[in-house]
C-alpha positions as CSV (number, residue, x, y, z in Angstrom):
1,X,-2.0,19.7,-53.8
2,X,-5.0,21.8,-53.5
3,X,-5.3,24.1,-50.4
4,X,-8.2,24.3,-48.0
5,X,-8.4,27.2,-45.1
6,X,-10.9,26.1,-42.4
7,X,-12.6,29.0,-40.9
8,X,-13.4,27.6,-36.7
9,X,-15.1,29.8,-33.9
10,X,-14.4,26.6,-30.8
11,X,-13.6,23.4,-29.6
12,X,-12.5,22.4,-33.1
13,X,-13.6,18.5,-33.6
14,X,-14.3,18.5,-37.0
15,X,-11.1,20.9,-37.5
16,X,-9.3,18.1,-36.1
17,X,-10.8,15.2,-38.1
18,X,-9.9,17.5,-41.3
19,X,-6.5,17.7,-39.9
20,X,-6.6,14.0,-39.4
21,X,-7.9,13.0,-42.3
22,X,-5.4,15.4,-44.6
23,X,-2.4,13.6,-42.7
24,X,-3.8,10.1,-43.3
25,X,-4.1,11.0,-47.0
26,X,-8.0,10.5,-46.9
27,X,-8.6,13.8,-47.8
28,X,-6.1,14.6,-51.1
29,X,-5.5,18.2,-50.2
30,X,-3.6,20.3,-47.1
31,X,-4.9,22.5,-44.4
32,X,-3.0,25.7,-44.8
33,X,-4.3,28.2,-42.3
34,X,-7.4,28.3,-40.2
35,X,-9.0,31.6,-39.0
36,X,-10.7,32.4,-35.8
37,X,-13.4,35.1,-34.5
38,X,-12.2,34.0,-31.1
39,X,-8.3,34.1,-29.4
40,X,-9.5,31.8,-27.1
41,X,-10.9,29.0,-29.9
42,X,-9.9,25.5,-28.8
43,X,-9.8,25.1,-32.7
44,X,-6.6,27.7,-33.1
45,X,-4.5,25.0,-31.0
46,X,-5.5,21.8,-32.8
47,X,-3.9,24.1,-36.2
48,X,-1.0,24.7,-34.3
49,X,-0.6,21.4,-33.5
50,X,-0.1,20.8,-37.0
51,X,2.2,23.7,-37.7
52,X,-0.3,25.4,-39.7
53,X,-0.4,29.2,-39.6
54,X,-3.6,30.4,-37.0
55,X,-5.0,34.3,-37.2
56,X,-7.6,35.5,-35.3
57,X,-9.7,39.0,-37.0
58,X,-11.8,40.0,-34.1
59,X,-15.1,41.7,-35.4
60,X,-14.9,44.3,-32.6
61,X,-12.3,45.8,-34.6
62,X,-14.7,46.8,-37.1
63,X,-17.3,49.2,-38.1
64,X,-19.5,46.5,-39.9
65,X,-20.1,43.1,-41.0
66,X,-18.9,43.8,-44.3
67,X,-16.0,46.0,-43.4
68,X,-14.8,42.9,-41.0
69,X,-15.5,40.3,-43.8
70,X,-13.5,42.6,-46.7
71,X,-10.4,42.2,-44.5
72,X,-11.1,38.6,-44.0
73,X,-11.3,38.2,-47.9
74,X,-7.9,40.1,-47.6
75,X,-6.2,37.5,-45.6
76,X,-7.8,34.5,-46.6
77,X,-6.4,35.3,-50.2
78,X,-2.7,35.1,-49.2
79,X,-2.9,31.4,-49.4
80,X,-4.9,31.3,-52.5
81,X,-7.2,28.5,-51.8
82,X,-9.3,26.1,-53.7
83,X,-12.1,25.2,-50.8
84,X,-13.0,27.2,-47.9
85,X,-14.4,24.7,-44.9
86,X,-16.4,26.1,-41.8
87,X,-16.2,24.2,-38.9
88,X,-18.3,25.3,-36.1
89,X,-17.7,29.1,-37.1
90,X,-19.9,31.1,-35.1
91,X,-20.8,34.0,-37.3
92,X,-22.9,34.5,-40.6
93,X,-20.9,35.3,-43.5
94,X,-21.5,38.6,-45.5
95,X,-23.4,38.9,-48.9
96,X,-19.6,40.0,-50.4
97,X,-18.1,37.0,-48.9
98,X,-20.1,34.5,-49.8
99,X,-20.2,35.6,-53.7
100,X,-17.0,36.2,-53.9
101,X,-16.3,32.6,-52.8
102,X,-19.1,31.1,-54.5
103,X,-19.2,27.4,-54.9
104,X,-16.3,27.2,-52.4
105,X,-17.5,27.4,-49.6
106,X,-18.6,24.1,-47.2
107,X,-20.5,23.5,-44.3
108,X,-22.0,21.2,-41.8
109,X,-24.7,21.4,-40.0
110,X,-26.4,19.4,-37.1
111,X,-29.9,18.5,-38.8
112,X,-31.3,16.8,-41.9
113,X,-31.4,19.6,-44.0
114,X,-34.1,21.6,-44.6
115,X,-35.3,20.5,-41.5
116,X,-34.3,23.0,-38.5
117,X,-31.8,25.7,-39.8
118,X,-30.2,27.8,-37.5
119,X,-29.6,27.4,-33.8
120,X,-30.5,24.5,-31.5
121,X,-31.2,21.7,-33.3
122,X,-31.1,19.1,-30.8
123,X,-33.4,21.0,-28.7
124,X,-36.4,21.1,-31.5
125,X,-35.7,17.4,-32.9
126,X,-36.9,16.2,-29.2
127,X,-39.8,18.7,-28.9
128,X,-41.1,18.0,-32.1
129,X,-40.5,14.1,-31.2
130,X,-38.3,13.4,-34.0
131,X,-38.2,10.0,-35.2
132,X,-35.2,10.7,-37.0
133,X,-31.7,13.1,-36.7
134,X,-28.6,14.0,-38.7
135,X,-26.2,16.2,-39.9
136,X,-25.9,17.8,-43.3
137,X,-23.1,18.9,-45.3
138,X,-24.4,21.9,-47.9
139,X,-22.8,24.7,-50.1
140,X,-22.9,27.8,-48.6
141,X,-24.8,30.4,-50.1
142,X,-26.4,34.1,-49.1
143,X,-29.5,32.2,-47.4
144,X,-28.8,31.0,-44.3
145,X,-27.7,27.1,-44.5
146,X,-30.5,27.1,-47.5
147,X,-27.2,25.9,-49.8
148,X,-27.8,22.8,-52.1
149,X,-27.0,19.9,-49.5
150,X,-24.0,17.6,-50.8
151,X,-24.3,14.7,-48.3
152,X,-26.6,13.6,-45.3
153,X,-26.4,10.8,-42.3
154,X,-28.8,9.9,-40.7
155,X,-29.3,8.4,-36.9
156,X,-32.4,7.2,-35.3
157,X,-34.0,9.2,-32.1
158,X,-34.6,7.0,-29.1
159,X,-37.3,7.4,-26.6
160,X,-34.7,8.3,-23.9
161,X,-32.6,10.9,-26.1
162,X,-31.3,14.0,-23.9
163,X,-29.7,17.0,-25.9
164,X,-26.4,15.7,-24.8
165,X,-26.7,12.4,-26.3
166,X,-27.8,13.8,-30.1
167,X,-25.1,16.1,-29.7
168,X,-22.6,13.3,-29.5
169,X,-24.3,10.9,-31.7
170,X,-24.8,13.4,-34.5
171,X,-21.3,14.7,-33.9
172,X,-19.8,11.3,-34.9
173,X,-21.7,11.3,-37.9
174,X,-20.6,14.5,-38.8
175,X,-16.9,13.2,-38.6
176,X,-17.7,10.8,-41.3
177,X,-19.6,12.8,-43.9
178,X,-17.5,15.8,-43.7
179,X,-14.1,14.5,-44.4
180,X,-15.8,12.5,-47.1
181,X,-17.4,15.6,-48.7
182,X,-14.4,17.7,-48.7
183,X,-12.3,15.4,-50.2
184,X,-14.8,14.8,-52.9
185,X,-14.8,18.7,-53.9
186,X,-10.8,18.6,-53.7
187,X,-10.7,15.6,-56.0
188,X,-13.0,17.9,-58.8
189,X,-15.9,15.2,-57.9
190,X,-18.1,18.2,-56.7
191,X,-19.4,21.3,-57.7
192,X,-22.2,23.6,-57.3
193,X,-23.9,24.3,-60.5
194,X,-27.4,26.4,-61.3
195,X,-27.5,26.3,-57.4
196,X,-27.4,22.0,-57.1
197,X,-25.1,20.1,-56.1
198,X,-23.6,17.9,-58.7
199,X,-21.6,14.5,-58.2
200,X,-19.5,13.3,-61.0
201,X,-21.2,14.7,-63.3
202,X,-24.5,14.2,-62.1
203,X,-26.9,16.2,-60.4
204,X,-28.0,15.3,-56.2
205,X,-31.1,15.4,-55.2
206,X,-32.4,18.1,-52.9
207,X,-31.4,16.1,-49.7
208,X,-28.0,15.2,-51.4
209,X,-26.2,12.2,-51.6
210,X,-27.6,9.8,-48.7
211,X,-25.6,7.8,-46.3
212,X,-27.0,6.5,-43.3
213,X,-26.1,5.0,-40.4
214,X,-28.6,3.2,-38.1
């Protein structure tokens, strides 16, 4: 069974609906240790929960970014995975790390891709007057959630929208999508290739494979 380390900074939600969804079978790989930039991450109980070893590497520890992500390279490699997952973790990855995993790394992020990278989100999709939202599952790569998207969902924005609301509607999209991408990658259905995304075989387009909700 392939092996998937999940690296969380907080509350842990999609963490959970990987744990979830690896139990169920719906994802066709295991969890086998989740690391944490935080002691106090809600994320590091959910693991527990599940038995599954939990460390924390605090970055205060460290002289730099890349000193900090060579150790984390270090540890992750104990468990020899196939995938690396991020799931709300709160710090960008170093140049080295994210080579050195290349095409293993996945993440998800709270906008329609290209659309809004980076913080706060919600906040610019009602400033801008959005008549559309989502969440984005991409590769992750040296520029900044710039990786080849592998699957979108997409919700509608309502007139009376608060930053609240798209936070939970785009959430539950995101518990959706995600479970479904991983478990595409860990079934060799994925790959990143000439920096694309490719599904069995074929390549995605730019705003990857679509499934929407309205």
């Amino acid at each position: 069974m392939k092996r998937i380390v999940v690296l969380a900074s907080g509350y842990g939600s999609n963490l959970q609906v990987i744990l979830d969804s690896c139990r169920d079978m719906l994802i066709s790989g295991q969890v086998v240790a989740v690391f944490s930039n935080k002691h106090e991450a809600t994320a590091l109980n959910r693991a527990r929960n599940f038995m599954i070893p939990t460390h924390v590497i605090l970055e205060s520890r460290y002289t730099n970014k890349d000193e900090f992500d060579h150790q984390l390279i270090h540890e992750i490699n104990y468990y020899h995975p196939h995938l690396i997952v991020l799931a709300g973790y709160m710090r960008i990855l170093s140049i080295e790390f994210i080579e050195y995993y290349s095409g293993q790394i996945l993440n998800i992020h709270p906008s329609l891709l290209p659309r809004y990278p980076g913080l706060n989100t919600h906040q610019k999709v009602i400033r801008n007057r959005d008549y559309e939202h989502g969440a984005s599952v991409h590769f992750v790569t040296k520029h900044l959630d710039q990786g080849p998207v592998v699957l979108q969902s997409k919700i509608p924005v309502f007139s009376g929208d608060t930053i609240d609301s798209l936070t939970v509607r785009v959430k539950d999209q995101e518990h959706v999508i995600y479970p479904q991408a991983i478990n595409w990658f860990i079934n060799d259905r994925l790959v990143m290739y000439n920096g694309r995304a490719w599904l069995d075989g074929k390549r995605l387009p730019k705003s990857g494979y679509p499934k929407i909700f309205l």
